[in-house]
N, C-alpha and C positions, 0 to 999 in steps of 0.2 A: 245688436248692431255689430257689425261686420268691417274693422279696422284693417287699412295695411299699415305695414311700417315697412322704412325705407331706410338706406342706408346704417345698415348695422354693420358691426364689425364682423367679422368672418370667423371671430372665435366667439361670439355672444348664443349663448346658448339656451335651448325655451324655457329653462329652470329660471335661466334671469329674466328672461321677457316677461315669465308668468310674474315673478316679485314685483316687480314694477310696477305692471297693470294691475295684479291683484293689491293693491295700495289705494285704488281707484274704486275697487267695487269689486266683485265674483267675474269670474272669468269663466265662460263655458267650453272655451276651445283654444288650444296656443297649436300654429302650425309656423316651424320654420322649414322657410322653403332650400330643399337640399339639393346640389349637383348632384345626379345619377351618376354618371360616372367617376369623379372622384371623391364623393362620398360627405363634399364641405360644401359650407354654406353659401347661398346665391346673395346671401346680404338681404334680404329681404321675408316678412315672415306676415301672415294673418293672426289677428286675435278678433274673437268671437265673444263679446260681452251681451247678458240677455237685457239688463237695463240701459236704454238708450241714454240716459242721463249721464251714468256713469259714465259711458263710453266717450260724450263730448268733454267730460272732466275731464278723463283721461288723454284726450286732443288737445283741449285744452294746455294742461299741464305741459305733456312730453313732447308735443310737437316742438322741433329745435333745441331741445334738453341734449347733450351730451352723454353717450353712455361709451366704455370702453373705448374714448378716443373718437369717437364717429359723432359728429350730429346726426341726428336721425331726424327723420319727419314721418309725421301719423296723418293718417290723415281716412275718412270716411272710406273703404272697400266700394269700386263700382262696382255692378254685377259686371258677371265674366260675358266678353262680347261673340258671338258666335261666328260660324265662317261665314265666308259670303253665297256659296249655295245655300246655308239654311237661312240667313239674312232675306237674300231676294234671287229666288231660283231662273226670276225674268235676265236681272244683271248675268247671272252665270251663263243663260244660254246667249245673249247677245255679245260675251265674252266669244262664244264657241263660233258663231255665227261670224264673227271677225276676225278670229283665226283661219276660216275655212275662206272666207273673202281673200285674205292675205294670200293662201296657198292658191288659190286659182288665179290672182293676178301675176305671182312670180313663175309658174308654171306657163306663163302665155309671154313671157321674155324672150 
């Protein structure tokens, strides 16, 4: 099961993420999510536990727990949402359809 966590502090690093959660059960994956360009942390990170059980322990427990000054909250990973052309390629083109209406009305001003 597939965890975010939320509001981390900006020096919490996945070596602590991992201690934490692995206190809960086996950890298959610790990802903290990093600013590209300056290189620090977005405050926000995934963990990847293969036993579901564990996982809700782990919500369970650390959800609203204090780490490094931050409350954090855990809470179940949605899947990732995709754009609205691969969503509904109908909506995109009626997006296009009424930008193109828009230009022919202001061009007849």
């Amino acid at each position: 099961m597939k965890l975010l966590i939320r509001n981390l502090a900006r020096t919490t690093t996945e070596v602590e993420l991992l201690k934490i959660f692995e206190a809960h059960g086996p950890v298959q994956s610790c990802s903290l999510i990093m600013d590209k360009q300056t290189g620090k942390s977005k405050g926000f990170a995934f963990i990847e536990m293969p036993r579901p059980g564990d996982a809700r322990a782990a919500v369970k427990t650390l959800n609203g727990k204090n780490l490094a000054g931050n409350v954090i909250r855990v809470k179940k990973a949605s899947p990732k949402k995709a754009t609205a052309e691969k969503v509904s390629p109908d909506k995109a083109e009626s997006e296009k359809t009424k930008a193109a209406n828009q230009n022919i009305w202001s061009s007849n001003d």
